[in-house]
C-alpha positions in Angstrom: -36.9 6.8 -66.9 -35.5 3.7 -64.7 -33.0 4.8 -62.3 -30.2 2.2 -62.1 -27.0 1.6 -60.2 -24.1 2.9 -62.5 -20.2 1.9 -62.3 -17.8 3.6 -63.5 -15.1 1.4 -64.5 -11.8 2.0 -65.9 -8.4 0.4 -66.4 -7.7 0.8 -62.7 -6.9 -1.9 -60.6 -10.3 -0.6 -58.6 -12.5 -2.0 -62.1 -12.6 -5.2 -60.2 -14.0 -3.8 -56.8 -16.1 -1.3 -58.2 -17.7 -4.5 -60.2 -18.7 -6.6 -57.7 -20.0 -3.4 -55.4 -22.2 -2.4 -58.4 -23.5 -6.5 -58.3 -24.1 -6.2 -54.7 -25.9 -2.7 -54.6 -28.0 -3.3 -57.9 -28.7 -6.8 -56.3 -30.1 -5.7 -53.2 -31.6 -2.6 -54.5 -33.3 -4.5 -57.3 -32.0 -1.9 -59.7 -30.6 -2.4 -63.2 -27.0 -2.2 -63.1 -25.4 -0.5 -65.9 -21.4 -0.2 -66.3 -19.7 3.4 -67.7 -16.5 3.5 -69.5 -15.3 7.3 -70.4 -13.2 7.8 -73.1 -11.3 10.9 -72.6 -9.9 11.4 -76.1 -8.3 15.0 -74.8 -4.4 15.4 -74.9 -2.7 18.3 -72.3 -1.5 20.8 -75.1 2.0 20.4 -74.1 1.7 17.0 -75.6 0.9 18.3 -79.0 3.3 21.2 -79.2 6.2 19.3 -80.5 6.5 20.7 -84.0 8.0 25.0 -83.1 11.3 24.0 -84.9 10.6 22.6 -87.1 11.0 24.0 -90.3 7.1 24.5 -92.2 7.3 21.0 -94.6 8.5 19.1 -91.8 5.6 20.4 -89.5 2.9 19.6 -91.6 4.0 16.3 -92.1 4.4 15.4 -88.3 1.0 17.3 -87.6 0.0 15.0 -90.3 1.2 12.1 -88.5 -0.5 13.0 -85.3 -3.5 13.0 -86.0 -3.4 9.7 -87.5 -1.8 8.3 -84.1 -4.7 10.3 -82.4 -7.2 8.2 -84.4 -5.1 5.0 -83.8 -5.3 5.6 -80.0 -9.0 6.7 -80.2 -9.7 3.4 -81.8 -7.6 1.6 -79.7 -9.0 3.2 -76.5 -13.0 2.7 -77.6 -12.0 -1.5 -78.4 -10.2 -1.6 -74.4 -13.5 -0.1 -72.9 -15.6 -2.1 -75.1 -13.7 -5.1 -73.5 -13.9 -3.7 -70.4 -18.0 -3.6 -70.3 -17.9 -7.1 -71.8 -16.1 -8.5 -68.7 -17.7 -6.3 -66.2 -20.8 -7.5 -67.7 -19.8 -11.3 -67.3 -18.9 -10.9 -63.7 -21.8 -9.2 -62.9 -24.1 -12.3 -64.4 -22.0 -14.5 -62.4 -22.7 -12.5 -59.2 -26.1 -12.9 -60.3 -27.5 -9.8 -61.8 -29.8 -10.0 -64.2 -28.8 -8.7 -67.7 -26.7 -6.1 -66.6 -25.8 -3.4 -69.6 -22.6 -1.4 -70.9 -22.6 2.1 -72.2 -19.5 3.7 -73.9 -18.9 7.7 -74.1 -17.0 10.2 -75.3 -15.8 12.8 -73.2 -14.6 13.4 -69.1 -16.1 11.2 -66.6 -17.7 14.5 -65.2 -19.4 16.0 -67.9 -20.8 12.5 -69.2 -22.7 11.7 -65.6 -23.8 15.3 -65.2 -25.8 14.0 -68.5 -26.6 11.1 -67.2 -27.5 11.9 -63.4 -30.9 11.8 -64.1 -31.2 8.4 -64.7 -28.6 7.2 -61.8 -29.9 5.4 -58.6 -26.2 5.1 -57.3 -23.0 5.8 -58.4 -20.4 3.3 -58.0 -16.7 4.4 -58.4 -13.8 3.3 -57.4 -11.1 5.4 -55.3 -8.8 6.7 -57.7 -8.5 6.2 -62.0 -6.3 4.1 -64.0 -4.7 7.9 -64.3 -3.7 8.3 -61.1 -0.5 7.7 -59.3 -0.4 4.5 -57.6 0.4 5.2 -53.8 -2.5 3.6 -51.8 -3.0 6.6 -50.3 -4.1 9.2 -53.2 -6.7 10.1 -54.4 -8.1 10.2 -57.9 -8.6 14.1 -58.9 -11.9 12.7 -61.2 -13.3 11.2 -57.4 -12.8 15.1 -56.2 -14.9 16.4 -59.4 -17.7 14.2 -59.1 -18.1 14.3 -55.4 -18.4 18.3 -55.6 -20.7 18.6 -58.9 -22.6 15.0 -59.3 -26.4 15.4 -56.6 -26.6 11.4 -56.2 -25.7 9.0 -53.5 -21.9 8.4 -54.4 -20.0 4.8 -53.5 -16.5 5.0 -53.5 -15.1 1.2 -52.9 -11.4 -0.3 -52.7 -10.0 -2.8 -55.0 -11.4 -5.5 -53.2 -14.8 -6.8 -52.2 -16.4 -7.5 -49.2 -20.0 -8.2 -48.3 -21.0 -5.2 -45.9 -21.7 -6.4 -42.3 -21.7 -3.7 -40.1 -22.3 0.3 -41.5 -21.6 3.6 -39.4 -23.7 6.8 -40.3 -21.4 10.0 -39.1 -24.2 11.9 -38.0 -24.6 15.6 -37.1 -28.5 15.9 -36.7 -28.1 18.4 -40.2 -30.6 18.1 -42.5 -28.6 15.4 -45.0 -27.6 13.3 -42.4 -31.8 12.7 -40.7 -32.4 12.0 -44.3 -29.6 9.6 -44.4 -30.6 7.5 -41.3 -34.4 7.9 -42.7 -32.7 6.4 -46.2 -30.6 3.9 -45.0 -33.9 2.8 -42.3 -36.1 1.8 -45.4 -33.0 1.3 -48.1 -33.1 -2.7 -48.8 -29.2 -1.6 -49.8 -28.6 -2.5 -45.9 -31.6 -4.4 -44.9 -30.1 -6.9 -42.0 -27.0 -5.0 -41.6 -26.4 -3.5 -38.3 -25.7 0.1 -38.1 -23.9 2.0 -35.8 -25.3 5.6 -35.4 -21.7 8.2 -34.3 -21.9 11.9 -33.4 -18.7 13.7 -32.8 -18.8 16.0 -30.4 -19.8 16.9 -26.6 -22.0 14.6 -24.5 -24.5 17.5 -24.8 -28.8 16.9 -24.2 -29.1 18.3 -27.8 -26.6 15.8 -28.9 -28.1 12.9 -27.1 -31.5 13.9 -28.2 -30.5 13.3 -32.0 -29.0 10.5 -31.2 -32.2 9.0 -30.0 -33.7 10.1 -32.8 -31.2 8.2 -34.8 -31.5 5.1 -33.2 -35.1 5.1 -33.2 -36.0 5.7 -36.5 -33.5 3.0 -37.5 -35.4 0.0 -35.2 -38.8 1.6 -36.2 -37.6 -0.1 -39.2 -36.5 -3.6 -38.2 -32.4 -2.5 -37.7 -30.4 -3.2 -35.0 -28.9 -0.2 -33.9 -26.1 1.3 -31.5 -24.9 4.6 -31.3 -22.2 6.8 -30.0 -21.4 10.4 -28.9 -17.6 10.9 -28.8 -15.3 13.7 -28.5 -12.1 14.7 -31.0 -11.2 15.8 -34.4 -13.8 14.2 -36.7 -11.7 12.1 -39.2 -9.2 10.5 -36.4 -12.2 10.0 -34.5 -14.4 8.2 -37.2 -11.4 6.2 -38.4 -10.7 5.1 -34.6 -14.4 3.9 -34.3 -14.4 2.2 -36.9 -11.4 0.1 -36.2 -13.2 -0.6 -33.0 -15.9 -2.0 -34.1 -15.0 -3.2 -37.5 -16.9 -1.3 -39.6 -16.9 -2.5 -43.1 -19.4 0.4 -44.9 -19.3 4.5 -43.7 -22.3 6.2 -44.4 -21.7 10.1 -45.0 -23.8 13.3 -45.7 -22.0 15.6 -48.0 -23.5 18.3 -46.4 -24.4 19.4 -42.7 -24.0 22.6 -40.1 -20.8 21.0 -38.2 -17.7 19.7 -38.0 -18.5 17.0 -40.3 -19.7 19.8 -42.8 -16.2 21.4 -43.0 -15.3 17.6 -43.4 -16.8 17.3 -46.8 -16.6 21.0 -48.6 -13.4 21.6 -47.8 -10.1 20.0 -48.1 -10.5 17.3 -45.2 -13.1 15.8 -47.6 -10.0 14.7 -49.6 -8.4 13.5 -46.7 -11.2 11.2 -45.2 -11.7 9.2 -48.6 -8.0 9.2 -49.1 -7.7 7.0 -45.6 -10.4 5.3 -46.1 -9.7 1.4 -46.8 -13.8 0.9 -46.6 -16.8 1.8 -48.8 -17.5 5.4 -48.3 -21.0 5.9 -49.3 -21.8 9.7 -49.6 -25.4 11.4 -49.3 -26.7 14.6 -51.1 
């Protein structure tokens, strides 16, 4: 079974980024790129219950009636995401990707790529759904649910693309993140991108000594490489660097045995994609 970069795309006004990321990484990876649309056909209950009232003629009708608008909306959903593939599909050939493909699915987002996470490379979504609310600074609750159940590399991207030029690796010395450096060393994903190693955390000799690690494996591998051991509250301090050095690409593990671990199981996770205005790319 090929692996392949997948996007999931929606009526979001992230479709458009997550495209042209999906080009880029199935592009450099040499990967086929295939784009997801989920149809979630499933209506809160709330919604339905409109009928107590009513006396039992006029409920059977308007139950009637529902279900016909159901199917209307069903059919109406499954022709906008058929749409939607056709002109994710076109932008990707003009980005250059050869014969990129569209698969449609019934379902949650969730469920449908725990089906289909053997057969994905890299996952390309965008930061929030065409579901969520609109304030730049949320996060989509489907973006939560994948992160925490879907084991693949994970892209979150913006609305708007960017060629990466410089990546950061937040790196703790855990087990995910030394297979993250050894990843991103021999990924062609960031061949001739330079990549900036950061540890927060005390200028300690065990410290260091990772870092060098770090670094090391990286120019084994042809990369220019810098690193940096700095002190402070993990998100404000990644953020910070990153401004610093315009960073355009943050490389993550989604696991470790530090500060950064807390980062991503707990609720912080949340709050570092929510800031984020770069790709996040995140490591299992």
């Amino acid at each position: 079974m090929t692996e392949q970069v997948m996007a999931a795309i929606d009526g979001s006004q992230f479709s458009e980024g997550v495209c042209d990321y999906a080009a880029w990484a199935s592009l450099a990876l040499g990967a086929p790129l295939t784009f997801l649309h989920v149809n979630d056909n499933h209506l809160p209950p709330e919604e339905r219950n409109l009928s107590g009232n009513l006396l039992a003629g006029g409920r059977e009708r308007l139950l009637k009636e529902l279900a016909q608008l159901d199917e209307q909306r069903a059919k109406v959903a499954q022709e906008q995401g058929r749409l939607m593939i056709k002109a994710s599909i076109e932008r990707a050939v003009e980005d250059g990707v050869r014969d990129p493909s569209g698969r449609q699915r019934n379902g949650t987002l969730v469920e449908t790529l725990e089906e289909l996470a053997d057969e994905i490379r890299l996952l390309v979504v965008g930061k929030r759904g065409e579901t969520a609310h609109q304030d730049s600074g949320h996060l989509g609750s489907n973006l939560e649910r994948v992160v925490r159940t879907l084991h693949r590399p994970i892209l979150m991207v913006p609305a708007t693309y960017k060629r990466p030029e410089k990546v950061m690796l937040a790196f703790d010395g855990s087990k995910t993140t030394r297979k993250g450096v050894e990843m991103l060393a021999k990924s062609p994903l960031f061949e001739g991108i330079p990549v900036h190693v950061v540890i927060v955390g005390a200028e300690t000799g065990d410290n260091r000594s990772q870092l060098e690690w770090a670094l090391k494996a990286l120019r084994d591998e042809g990369h220019e490489a810098e690193g940096a051991i700095r002190a402070g509250e993990v998100e404000a301090t990644l953020h910070a660097y990153q401004e610093e050095h315009g960073i355009d690409l943050l490389v993550m593990g989604a696991y470790g045995h530090s500060h950064i671990r807390h980062l991503l199981v707990g609720s912080t996770t949340s709050e570092m994609l929510r800031k984020s205005h770069i790709p996040v790319l995140l490591l299992r």
